[in-house]
N, C-alpha and C positions, 0 to 999 in steps of 0.2 A: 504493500500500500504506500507505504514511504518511497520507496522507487518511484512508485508512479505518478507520486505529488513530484518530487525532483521533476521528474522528466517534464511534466508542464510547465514548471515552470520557467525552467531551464528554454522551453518551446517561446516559450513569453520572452525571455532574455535576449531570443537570439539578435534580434535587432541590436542591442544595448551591446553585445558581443562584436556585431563587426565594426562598429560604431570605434569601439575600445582598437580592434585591430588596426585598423585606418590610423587611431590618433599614432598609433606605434611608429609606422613608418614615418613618423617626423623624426624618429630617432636612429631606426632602422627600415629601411627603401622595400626590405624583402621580406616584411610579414606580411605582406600581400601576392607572395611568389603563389604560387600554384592552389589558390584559394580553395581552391572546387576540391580538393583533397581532404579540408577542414572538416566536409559535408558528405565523405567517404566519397565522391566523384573520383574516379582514379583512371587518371588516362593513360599514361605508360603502361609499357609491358610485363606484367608479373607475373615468374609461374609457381603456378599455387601449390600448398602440400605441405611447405617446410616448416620453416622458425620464424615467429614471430619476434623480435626484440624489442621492449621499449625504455626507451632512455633520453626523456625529459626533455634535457637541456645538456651541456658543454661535460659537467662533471659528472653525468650517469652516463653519457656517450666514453670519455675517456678509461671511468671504472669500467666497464662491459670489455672493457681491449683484450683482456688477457684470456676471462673465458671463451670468448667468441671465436679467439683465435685458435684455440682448444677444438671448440666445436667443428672447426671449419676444417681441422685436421682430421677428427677423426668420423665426419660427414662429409668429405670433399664435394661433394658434388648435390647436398642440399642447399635448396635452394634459403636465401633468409632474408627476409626483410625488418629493416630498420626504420621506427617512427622517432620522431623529435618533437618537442613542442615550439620550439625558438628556432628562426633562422641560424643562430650562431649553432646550435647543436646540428644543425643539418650540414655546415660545414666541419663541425669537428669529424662528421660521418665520412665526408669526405675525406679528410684528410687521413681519417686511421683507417679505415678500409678502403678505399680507392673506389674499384667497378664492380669488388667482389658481391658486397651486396645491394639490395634495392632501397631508397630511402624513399618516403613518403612522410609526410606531415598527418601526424597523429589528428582521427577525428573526435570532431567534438566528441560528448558524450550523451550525445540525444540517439532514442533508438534507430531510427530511421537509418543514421551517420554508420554509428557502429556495424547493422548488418550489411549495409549493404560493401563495406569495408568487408568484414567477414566474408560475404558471397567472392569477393574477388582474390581475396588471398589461402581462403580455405587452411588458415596453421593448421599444422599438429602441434605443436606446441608453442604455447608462449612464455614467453620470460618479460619481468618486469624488471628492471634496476631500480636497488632499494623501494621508497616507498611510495609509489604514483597508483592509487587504486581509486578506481572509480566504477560506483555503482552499475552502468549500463554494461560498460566494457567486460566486466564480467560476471553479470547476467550471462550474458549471450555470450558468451564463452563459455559456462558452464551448462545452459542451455543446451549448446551443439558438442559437449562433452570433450571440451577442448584442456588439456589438462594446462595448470597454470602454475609458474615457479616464481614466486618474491624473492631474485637473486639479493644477494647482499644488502637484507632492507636493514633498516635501522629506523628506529624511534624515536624521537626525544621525549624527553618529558613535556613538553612543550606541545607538539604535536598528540604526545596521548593524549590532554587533554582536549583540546579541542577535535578528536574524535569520539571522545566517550560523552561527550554533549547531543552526539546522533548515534545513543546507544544501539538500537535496533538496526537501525541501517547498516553501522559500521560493522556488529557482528554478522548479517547479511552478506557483507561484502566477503570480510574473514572467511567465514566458512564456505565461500566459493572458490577459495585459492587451496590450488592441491597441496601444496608446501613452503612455508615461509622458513628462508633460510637466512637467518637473524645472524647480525654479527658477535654479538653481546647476549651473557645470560641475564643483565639487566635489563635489555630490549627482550628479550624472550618475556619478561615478565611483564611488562607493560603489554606487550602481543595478548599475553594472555586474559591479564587484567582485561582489558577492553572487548574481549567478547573468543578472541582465536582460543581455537581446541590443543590443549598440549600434544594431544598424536601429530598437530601440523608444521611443530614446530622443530628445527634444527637448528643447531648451535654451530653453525661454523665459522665464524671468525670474517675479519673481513677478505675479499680476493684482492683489495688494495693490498695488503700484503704481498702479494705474489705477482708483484710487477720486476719484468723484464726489460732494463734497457738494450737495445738496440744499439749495434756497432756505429750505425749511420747517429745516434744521437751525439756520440763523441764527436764524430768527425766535423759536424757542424758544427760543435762547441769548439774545438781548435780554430774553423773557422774563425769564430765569432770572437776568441780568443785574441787572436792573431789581428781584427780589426780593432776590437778596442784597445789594443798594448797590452805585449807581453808582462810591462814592469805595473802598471797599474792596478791598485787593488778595485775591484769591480763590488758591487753591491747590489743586487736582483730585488724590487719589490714586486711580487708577483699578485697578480688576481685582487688587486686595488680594487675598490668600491668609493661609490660617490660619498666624499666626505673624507675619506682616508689620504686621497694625495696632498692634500693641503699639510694632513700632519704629515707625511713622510719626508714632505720638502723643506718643512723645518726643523725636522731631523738631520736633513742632509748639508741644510745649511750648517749646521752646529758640529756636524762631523767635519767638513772641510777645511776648517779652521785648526784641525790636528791633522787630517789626510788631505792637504790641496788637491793631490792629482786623482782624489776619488772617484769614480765614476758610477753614478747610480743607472741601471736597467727599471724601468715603470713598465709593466704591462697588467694594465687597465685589465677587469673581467670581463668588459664585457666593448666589445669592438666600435658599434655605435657613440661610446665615451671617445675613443680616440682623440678626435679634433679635438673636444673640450678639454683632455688631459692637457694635449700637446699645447692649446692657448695656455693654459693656468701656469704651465711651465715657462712660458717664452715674457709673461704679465711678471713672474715674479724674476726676471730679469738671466734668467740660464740662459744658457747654450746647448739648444736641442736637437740631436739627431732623430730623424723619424726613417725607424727600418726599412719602411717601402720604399725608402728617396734613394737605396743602396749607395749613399754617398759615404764615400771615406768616414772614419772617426778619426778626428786630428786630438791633439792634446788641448787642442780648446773646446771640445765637446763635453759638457759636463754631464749631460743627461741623454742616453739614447731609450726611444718610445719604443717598445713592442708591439707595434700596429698590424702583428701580424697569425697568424690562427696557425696550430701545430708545431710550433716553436717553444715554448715554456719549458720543457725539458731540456732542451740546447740551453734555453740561456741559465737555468740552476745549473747545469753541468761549466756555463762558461764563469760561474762566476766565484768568488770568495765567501761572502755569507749571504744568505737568502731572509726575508720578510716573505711571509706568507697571509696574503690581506683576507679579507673579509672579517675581522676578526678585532680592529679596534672598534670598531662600532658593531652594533647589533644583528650583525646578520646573520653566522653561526659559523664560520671560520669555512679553510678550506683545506685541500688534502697536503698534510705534510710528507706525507711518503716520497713522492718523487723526490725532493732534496735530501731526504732521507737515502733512500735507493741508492742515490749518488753519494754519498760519503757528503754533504756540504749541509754545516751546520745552519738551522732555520730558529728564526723568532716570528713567536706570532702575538697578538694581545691574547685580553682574557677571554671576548668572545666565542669561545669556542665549540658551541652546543650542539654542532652537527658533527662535530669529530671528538666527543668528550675522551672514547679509553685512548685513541689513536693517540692524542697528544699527552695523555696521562702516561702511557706505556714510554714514550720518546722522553718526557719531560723526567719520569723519578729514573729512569736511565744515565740521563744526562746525555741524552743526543738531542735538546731543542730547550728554547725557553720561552715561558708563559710572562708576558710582563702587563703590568695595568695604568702604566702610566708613560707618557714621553719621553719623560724622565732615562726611567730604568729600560725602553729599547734605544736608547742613543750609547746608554751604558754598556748595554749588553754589547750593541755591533762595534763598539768604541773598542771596547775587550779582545772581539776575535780581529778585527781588524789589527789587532797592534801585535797578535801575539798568533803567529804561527803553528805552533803545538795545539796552542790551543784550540787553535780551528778545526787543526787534523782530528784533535782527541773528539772532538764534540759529534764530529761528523765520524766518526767509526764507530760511537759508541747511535749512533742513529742508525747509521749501517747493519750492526749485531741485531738492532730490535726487529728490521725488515726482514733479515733471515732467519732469526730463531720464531718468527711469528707467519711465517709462510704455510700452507696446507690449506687452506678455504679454497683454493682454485681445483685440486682435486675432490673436493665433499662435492662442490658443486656440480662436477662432470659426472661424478656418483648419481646426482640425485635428475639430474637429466638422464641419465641409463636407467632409471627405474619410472621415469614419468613417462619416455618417448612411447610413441604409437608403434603399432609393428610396420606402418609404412614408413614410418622415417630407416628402417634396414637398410632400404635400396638404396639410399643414399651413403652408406657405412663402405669403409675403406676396407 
């Protein structure tokens, strides 16, 4: 009954919906890319049968890398298609899988959208990255006995609450997902709390853990390297949020006054910011390089922009110590692992409620530091900037956490071999 009040009104909404889309593309040109998709319209070529994936936005397209590429081994020739809800996720799609698979923009969630989405892709299975569940979607999924995996979900406490305010629904929803594979036995308990069946539930940790870098990521880091000088200490403020660059560049002013020749990396989370990063930098009187201008970095560059999608890992590999944004102001932080991965110590603020054990496990290790004031991250980067060891020691002991905490990417290939259809065989290596 509750679905079906949603579903009207959501049918009532829809105007207010693209209304909201249109306003986007004053920010971004391509939330209006292939509309009729939003509405399950699907005009490309897709052939039906495989994998569904869905993963949001930027950081559920990146986390999905590792199993995907799992899957893709040992199903070579299933076929799978990838939804996004943000233009920026549809490029990260691109960037990490290339042609391998199909991308489409995730449909709304009105029945209509959904099946007729369904009719055209036909999964046998779908996978959700961590926690995007919604009512219609799987209905009719469960409906057409479509079995359903919540890869690597995660909870907050935050989010349980404002699910357990649509008790009914939200267990509804729960109990239509074949398996929720939680990272945290704390998030298992909120899972549970709020309506999910302990049979549904596994404990496997996150598959952020079990990221592999790429020989190619090095080698563009020497690149990158090699442009901004060998002798310079580099500084990466990565996946900045509106409101964060203004404190990092008064960070950075206060840094240069001990490291003249520092050089900070800013890359914005989200692409659309660019321009307006790169004004606020050029207003408060720097020397800005912007990636795409592929112009030299002379010693008069103080600030080079990241304006660029699939890079972020090159430039923590290119750099000295890392900032990982989201995370002085309220938004819930973002994945410390890649600079982890790489051996290169990171500072994040205190925000950090979308990643709480992640930075818990890195921080009482002593591979990362939680700080809650200006103050104490000009301190912290002032510290590994001056002191060599101390860089190295921070970043191996971040190093240890990623390996001794790896194994979620096999549970998960486990629990896809117990969920698949028996047509997904034909597709087995």
């Amino acid at each position: 009954m509750l679905r079906r009040l949603y579903s009207m009104l959501f049918y009532l909404a829809v105007p207010l919906v693209v209304l909201r889309a249109l306003y986007k593309t004053r920010k971004n040109k391509h939330y209006m890319d292939r509309f009729k998709e939003r509405f399950g319209y699907i005009e490309q070529d897709i052939v039906p049968g495989g994998i569904w994936l869905h993963a949001v936005s930027v950081g559920e397209v990146i986390a999905s890398v590792p199993l995907m590429k799992q899957i893709q081994k040992q199903y070579p020739d299933c076929p799978i298609t990838v939804t996004t809800m943000t233009p920026t996720g549809a490029e990260q799609v691109k960037a990490a899988y290339d042609n391998s698979v199909a991308h489409i923009y995730v449909p709304y969630d009105l029945p209509c959208a959904i099946k007729k989405f369904l009719d055209k892709i036909k999964p046998s299975l779908v996978l959700i990255m961590e926690t995007e569940i919604w009512p219609n979607f799987l209905y009719y999924c469960h409906q057409r006995k479509v079995p359903v995996l919540l890869a690597n979900a995660r909870l907050s406490e935050k989010s349980a609450k404002g699910y357990a305010r649509i008790g009914s629904l939200t267990r509804d929803m729960l109990h239509q997902l074949s398996v929720i594979a939680v990272q945290t036995a704390e998030e298992a308990k909120r899972f549970i709390d709020i309506g999910a069946k302990p049979s549904q539930i596994a404990v496997t940790g996150s598959i952020k853990f079990d990221i592999t870098i790429p020989a190619s990521i090095y080698e563009k880091a020497n690149v990158f390297r090699e442009r901004f000088g060998s002798n310079r200490l580099v500084w990466v403020a990565a996946s900045t949020h509106e409101g964060e660059e203004e404190k990092i560049l008064s960070v950075f002013s206060t840094l240069r006054a001990t490291f003249p020749s520092l050089l900070l990396v800013i890359v914005p989370r989200h692409p659309e910011r660019f321009a307006k990063v790169a004004a606020l930098c050029k207003k408060q009187g720097f020397n800005v390089l912007l990636r795409s201008s592929d112009l030299p970095c002379t010693a008069e560059t103080e600030i080079v922009l990241g304006d660029s999608m699939g890079e972020l890992c090159a430039y923590y590999a290119a750099s000295d110590v890392a900032f990982v944004g989201g995370s002085l102001i309220p938004v819930g932080g973002h994945n410390l692992l890649e600079p982890a991965a790489l051996g290169i110590p990171a500072v994040t603020g205190e925000h950090v409620f979308n990643f709480t054990e992640i930075t818990r496990l890195l921080t009482v290790a002593g591979g990362a530091v939680k700080v809650d004031s200006l103050e104490a991250l000009t301190n912290t980067v002032s510290e590994w900037l001056s002191d060599a060891s101390k860089r190295s020691f921070v970043g191996q002991q971040a190093l240890a956490v990623v390996q001794q905490n790896r194994g979620a990417l096999a549970q998960h290939l486990q629990l896809v071999e117990k969920l698949k259809l028996n047509n997904l065989d034909m597709y087995k290596d």
